[in-house]
N, C-alpha and C positions, 0 to 999 in steps of 0.2 A: 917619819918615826921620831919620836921622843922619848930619851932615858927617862926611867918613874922619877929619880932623885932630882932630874931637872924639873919637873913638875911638880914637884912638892917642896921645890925653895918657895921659901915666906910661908907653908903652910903649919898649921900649931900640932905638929904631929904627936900624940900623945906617946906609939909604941908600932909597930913594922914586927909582923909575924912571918915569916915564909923568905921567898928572894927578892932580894933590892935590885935584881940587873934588869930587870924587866925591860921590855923597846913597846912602847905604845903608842898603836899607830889613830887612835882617836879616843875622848873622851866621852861618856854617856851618861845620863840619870833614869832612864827611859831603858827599860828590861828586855820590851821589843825590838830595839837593837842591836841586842845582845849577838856578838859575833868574834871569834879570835883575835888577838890585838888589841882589842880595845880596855880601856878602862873605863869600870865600873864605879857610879857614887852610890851608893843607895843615900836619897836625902827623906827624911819624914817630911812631906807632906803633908797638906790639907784633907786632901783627900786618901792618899794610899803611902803608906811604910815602904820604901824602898828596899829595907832590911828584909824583907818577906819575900826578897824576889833572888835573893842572893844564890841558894840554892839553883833557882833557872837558869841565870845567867853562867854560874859556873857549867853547869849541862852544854850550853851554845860558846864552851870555849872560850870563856872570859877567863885570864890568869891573876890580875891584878884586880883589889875589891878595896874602893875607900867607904870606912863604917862608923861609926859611931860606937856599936858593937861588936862583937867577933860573935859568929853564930857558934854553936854548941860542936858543931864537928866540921874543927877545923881540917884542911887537908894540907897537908906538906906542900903541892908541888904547884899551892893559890899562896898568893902574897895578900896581904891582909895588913892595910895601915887603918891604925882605931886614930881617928880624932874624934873634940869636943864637938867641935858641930861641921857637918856634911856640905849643910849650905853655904855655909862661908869658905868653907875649904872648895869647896867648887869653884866660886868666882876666883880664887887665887890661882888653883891650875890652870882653868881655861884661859884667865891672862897670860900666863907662864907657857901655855901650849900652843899659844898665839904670839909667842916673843913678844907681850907686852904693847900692844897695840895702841893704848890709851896715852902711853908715856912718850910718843912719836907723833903726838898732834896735840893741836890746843884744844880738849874739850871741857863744856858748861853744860851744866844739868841746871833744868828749869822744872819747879816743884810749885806746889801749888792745890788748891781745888780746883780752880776755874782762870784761864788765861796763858795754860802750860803751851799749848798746842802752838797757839797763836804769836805768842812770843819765840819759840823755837822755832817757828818756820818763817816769821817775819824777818830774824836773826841771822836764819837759811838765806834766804832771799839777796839777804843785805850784802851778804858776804859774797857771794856767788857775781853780786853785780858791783861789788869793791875789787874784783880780781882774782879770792882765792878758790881754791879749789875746794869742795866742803861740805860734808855730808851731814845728814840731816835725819833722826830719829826718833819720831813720833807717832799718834795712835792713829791720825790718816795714814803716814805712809812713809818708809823710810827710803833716800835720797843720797846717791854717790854722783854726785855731777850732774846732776841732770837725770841720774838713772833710776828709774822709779825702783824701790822693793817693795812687796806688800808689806805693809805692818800686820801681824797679828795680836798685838797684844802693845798697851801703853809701851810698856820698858820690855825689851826682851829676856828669855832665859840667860842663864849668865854663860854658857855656849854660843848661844845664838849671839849675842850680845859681842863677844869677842871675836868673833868670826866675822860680824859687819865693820868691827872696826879694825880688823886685818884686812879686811878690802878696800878700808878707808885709804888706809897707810898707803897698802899696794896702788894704789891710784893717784897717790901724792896729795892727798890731800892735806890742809894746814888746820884747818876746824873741825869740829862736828858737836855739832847744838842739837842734844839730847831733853826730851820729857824724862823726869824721875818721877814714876809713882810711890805714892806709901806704899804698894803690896810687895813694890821692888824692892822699898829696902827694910820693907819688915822680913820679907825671903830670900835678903842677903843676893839678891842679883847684879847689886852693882858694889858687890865685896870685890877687891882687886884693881876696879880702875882708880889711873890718876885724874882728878878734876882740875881744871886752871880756875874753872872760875862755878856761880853755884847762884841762882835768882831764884827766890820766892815772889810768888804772884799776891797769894791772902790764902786765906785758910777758912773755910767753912763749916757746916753740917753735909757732911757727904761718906760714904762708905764703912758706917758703923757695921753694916754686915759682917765684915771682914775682920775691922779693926774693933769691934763693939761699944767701945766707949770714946769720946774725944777726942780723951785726954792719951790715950794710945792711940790715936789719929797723929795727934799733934807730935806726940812722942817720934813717930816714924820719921814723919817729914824734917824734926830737929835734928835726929842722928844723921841725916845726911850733911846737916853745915857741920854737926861736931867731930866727922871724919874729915876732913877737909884739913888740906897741909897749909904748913904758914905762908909759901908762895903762891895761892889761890886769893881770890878773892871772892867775897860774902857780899853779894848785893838785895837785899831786901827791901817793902812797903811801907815805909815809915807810918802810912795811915792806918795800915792794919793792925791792930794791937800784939799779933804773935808774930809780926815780923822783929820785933825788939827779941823775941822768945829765942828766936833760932837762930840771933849772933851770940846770946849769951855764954857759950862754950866754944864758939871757934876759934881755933887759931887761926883762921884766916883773915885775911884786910878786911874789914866791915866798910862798905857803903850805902848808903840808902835811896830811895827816892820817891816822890810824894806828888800829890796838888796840893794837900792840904797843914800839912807840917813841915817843919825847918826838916829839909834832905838835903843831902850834898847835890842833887839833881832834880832841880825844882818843876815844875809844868803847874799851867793856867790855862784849864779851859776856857777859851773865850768864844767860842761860836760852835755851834753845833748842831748839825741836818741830816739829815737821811743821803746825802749825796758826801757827806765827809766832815772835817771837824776842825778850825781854825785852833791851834794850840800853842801857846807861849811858851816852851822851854827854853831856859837860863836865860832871859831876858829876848830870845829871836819868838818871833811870832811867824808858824810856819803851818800849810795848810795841807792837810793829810783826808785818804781818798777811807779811811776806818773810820767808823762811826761810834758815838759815845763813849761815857767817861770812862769804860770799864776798858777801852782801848785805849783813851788816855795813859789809863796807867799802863795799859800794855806796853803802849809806845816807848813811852818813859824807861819804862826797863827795860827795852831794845836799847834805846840809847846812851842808858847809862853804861849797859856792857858792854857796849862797842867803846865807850869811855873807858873804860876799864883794860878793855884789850886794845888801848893807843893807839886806835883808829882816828881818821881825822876829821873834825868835827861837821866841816861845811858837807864835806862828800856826804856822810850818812844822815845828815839832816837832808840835802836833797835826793837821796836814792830813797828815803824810807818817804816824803813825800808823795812819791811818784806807786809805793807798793800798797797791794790790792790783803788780804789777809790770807789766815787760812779756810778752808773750801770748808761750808758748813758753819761759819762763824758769823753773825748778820750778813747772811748771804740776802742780798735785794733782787728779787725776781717783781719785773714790770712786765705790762703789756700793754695792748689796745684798750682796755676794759677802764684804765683808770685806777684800778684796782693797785696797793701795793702790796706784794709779797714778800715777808720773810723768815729767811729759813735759817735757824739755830739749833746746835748743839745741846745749850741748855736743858740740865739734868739733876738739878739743882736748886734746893729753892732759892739760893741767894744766885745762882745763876740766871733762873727765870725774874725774879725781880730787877737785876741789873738790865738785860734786857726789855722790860716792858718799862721799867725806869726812864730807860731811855727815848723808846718811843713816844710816851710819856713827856716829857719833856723836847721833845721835835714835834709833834703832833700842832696842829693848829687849835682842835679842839670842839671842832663840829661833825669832824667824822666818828665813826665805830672803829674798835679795836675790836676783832672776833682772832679770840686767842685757840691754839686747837693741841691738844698738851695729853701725856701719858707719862704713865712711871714704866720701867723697866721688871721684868720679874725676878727672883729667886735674888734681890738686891735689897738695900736697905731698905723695909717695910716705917719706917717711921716716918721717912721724908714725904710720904704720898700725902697724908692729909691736908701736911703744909703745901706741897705744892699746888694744888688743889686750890686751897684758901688763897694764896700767891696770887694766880690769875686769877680767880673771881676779885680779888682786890683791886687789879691793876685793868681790867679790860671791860668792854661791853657786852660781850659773848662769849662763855664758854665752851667749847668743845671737848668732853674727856672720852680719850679712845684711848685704842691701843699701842704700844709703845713695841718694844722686844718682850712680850710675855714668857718668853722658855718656857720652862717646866711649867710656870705657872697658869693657873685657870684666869685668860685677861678680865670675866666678868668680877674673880674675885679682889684682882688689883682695881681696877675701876672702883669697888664697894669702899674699897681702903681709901681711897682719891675722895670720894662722896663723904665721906666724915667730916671732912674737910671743910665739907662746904656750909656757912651758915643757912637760915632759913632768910634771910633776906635778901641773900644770892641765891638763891636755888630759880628764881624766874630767870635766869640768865645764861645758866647750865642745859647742855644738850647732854644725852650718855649715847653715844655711836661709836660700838664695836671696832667695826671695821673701820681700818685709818684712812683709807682710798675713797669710802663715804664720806664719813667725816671731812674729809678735804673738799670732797665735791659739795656738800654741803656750803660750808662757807664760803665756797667761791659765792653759791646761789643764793645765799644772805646778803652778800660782801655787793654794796652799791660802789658806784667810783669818787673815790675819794678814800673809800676805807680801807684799813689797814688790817692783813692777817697773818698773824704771828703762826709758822709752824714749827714745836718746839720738842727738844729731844734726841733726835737723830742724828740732826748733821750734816753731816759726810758721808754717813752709813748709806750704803747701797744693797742692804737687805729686810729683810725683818723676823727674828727668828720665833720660829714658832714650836711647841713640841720637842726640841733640841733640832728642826730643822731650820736652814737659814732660805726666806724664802726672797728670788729680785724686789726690792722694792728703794725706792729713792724719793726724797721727800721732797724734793725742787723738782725734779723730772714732773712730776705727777700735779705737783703746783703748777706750773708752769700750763703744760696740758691742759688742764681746767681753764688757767687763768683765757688761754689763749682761745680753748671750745667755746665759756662764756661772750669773747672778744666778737668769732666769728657769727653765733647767733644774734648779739644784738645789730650786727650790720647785715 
């Protein structure tokens, strides 16, 4: 149990109607909850007013209500704190109801379009086989020593969220290398922690759904370095042009780093295969088991922030030598066949370019490239065309199927994908529905030697259809094929 007053230091309380002695024994945003002891936020949502539920929740014996609002009939014997905003004030109790969890370990938020995952769990990895103890939260999976949790969601609720780093604590942990999304901190989820340290990946066209315009893209992803205290430090993509964007208000240490401009932490690509990627940082030339430039720069920013947090240089240039990435990230599936397999995340057109970029530039040049590629539904509809045009640009074969359609009709995401496509590309374009065809398909295109790109998923081990999430895995089912193909021709 928790006094309300201890819970509401540091919050911007506007006015306190009813009793302040309140004891609460958990926090909620969520009305289905709703049960005696606990405290109530109503936050406005995207979807649903919290404010509208207030009434319920006092029915199921909630005595304490944090609002934005005071509803019209107030009762005496409900306490009623109005603040300016709900969400923000959430993340600061659920710190304060968790003693502060964030403030008892060293954690870095990694931000970004494309390389957050990768960089947090390469980071994860590093630490874990440097000694500490060190937990790990991202949109695969979040990680207390080894101990898997599922992720649902990039960044957690801000409950949720302080609750994993109370068990960080409780476990003794010294790190924990967090994904920050923009939805996080446009909905105030990560109001209340402390950061040590805070990396930018690049910044793209990605989640205007959400954000609708860029430049409110870009705005999100900035207020995370301009909350940042003066003993944090700011590590960004010197080549990215909005990596200069998001130290321009920090008070935190600004560092940078690059291949291709003056950074405090420089890297030279010098060799690069499908089996790994010879790389020059700060003058050592060191051979890593990640593939192309786009993990270059990944790498680079592992490195630089373990720079950062006084790690010692030789150790983590050879442990991150020896690490594999994260699962779903040029994932390489081989077989008998000749054939090679891979399986990306990429959701994104500058995501899908970095990776066919890359194959691209490893390729010999006499094989096929059969790309096999989808948009997501009820998500940014503008991206699909580009993505679309993307791989007809970069490959010898298209396949456009289906990705996570939710709500949406997948034939009418596909039509949006097909705009995309020129009339010069359109002989190159397959349109197969279903993804588990699709794949089988190109296995039966795919001679040995060629390459097939399967893009979008990842990691995901479903495919939601309908608002149903149905088993599906996009290596698993590559893999199968590759292997069915293998056993036919012998």
């Amino acid at each position: 149990m928790k006094l309300l007053k201890d819970i509401l230091f540091g919050v911007n309380v506007l006015e306190i109607l009813g009793p302040e002695s309140a004891e609460i024994s958990e926090i909620i945003f969520d009305s289905r909850k709703a049960t005696h002891g606990v405290l109530f936020v109503a936050v406005r949502g995207t979807v649903t007013d919290g404010h509208q539920y207030i009434g319920q929740v006092i029915n199921e014996g909630v005595k304490a209500i944090v609002c934005e609002s005071a509803p019209g009939d107030i009762q005496p014997e409900i306490t009623y704190v109005l603040v300016s905003n709900s969400a923000k004030a959430l993340g600061v109790m659920a710190s304060n109801f968790y003693d502060q969890p964030s403030a008892k370990l060293k954690l870095v938020g990694v931000t970004g379009t494309n390389g957050k995952t990768t960089i947090a769990t390469l980071l994860y990895k590093l630490f874990i086989e440097l000694g500490y103890k060190t937990g790990l939260l991202s949109t695969v999976e979040n990680q207390i020593n080894g101990v898997i949790i599922p992720s649902t969601h990039t960044t957690p609720d801000q409950i949720a969220l302080n609750a994993l780093l109370h068990d960080m604590v409780t476990a003794g942990c010294d790190y924990c290398f967090m994904e920050v999304s923009s939805h996080a901190v446009a909905q105030s989820r990560i109001e209340g922690l402390y950061f040590t340290g805070a990396v930018f990946s690049n910044l793209t066209h990605d989640h205007l759904d959400f954000h609708k315009t860029f430049s409110e893209y870009l705005k999100a992803k900035k207020a995370f370095f301009d909350g940042l205290d003066r003993s944090a430090f700011a590590l960004t993509n010197a080549d990215d042009k909005n990596g200069a964007v998001m130290l321009q208000n920090t008070r935190a240490h600004k560092k940078t780093y690059g291949l291709k401009n003056l950074a405090d932490f420089k890297g030279k690509l010098v060799e690069n295969h499908f089996s790994g990627l010879l790389l020059n940082i700060d003058g050592e030339e060191v051979w890593f088991k990640l593939v192309g430039s786009f993990n270059a720069y990944n790498l680079l920013a592992v490195y630089g922030a373990s720079m950062l947090l006084e790690q010692d240089r030789n150790k983590v240039l050879t442990i991150l030598s020896r690490l594999s990435g994260a699962e779903g990230r040029f994932d390489y599936v081989s077989s008998g066949s000749g054939i090679i397999g891979i399986v990306d995340y990429a959701h994104t057109p500058d995501a899908v370019q970095n990776v066919l970029s890359t194959i691209h530039d490893i390729r010999k040049g006499n094989e096929q490239l059969i790309t096999i590629i989808g948009c997501g539904g009820d998500r940014d509809k503008t991206k699909r065309p580009v993505m679309a045009q993307t791989a007809c640009d970069w490959s010898d074969k298209v396949i456009l199927t289906s990705d996570n359609p939710r709500t949406e009709d997948p034939e009418a995401i596909l039509a949006d994908m097909e705009e995309g496509v020129t009339p010069n590309n359109k002989r190159k374009v397959l349109h197969i529905t279903d993804r588990k065809e699709a794949i089988r398909t190109a296995v039966h295109l795919a001679k040995p030697g060629d390459i097939i790109l399967l893009a979008g998923k990842g990691h995901e081990k479903y495919q939601e259809i309908k608002g149903v999430k149905h088993p599906f895995d996009d290596k698993k089912i590559l893999s199968e094929q590759l292997n069915l193909i293998t056993h036919q021709e012998n």
